[in-house]
C-alpha positions as CSV (number, residue, x, y, z in Angstrom):
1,X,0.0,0.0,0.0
2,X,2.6,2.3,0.9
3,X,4.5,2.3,-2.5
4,X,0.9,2.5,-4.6
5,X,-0.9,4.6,-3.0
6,X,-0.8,8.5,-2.3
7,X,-0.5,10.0,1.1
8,X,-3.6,11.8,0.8
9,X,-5.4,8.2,0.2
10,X,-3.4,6.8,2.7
11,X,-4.0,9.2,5.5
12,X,-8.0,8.8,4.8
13,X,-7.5,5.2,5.3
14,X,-5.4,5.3,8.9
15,X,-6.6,8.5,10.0
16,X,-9.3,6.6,12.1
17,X,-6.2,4.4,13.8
18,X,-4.9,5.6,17.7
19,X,-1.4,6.2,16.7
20,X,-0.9,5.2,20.3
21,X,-2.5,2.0,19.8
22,X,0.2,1.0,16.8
23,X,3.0,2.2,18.9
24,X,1.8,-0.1,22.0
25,X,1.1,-3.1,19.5
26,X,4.4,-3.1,18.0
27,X,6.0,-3.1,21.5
28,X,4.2,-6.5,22.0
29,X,6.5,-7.9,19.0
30,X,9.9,-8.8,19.4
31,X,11.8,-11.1,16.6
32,X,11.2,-14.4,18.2
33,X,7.5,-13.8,18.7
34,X,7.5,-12.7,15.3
35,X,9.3,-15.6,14.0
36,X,6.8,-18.0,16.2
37,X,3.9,-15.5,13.8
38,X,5.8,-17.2,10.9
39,X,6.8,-13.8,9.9
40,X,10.5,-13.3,8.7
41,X,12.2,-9.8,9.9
42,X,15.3,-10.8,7.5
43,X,11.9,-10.8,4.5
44,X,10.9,-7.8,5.6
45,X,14.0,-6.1,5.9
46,X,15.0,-6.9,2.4
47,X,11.6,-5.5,1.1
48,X,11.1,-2.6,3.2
49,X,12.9,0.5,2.1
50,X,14.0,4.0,3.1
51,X,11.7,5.6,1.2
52,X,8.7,3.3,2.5
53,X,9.8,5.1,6.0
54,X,9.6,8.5,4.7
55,X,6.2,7.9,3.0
56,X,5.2,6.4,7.0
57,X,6.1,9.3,8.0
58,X,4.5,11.4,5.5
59,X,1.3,9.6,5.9
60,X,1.1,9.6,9.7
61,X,1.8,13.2,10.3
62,X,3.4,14.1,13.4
63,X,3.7,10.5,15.4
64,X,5.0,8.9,12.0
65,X,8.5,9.7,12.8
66,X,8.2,7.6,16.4
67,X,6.4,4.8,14.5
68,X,8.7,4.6,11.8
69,X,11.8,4.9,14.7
70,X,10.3,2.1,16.4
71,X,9.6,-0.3,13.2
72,X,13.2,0.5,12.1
73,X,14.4,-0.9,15.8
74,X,12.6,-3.8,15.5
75,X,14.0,-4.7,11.9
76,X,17.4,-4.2,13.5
């Protein structure tokens, strides 16, 4: 979604989501629970991009840059 969509469509879409909300869901993961999900950080790190950040961050508005901090810290 992130890379074929606009912002503007984007933002319509998630502006109903508590931004709080994501930030305490992604706290729940960490790579083994993840990997127990069957879902493979070293997948996700090879598809996810730079520039898939900076559109996060763009469609998120102001607590984009602290999701996209945290997603980046879990793909570490």
């Amino acid at each position: 979604m992130l890379r074929n969509e606009n912002p503007q469509e984007l933002r319509k879409k998630l502006g109903q989501m508590d931004t709080q909300e994501i930030l305490e869901k992604i706290n729940e993961f960490d790579p083994k629970k993840l990997n127990q999900m069957g879902i493979s950080l070293d997948e996700i790190r090879s598809r996810v991009t730079e520039k898939d950040f900076e559109k996060l961050i763009q469609v998120l508005g102001s607590d984009g840059a602290i999701i996209a901090q945290r997603l980046r810290s879990l793909l570490k």
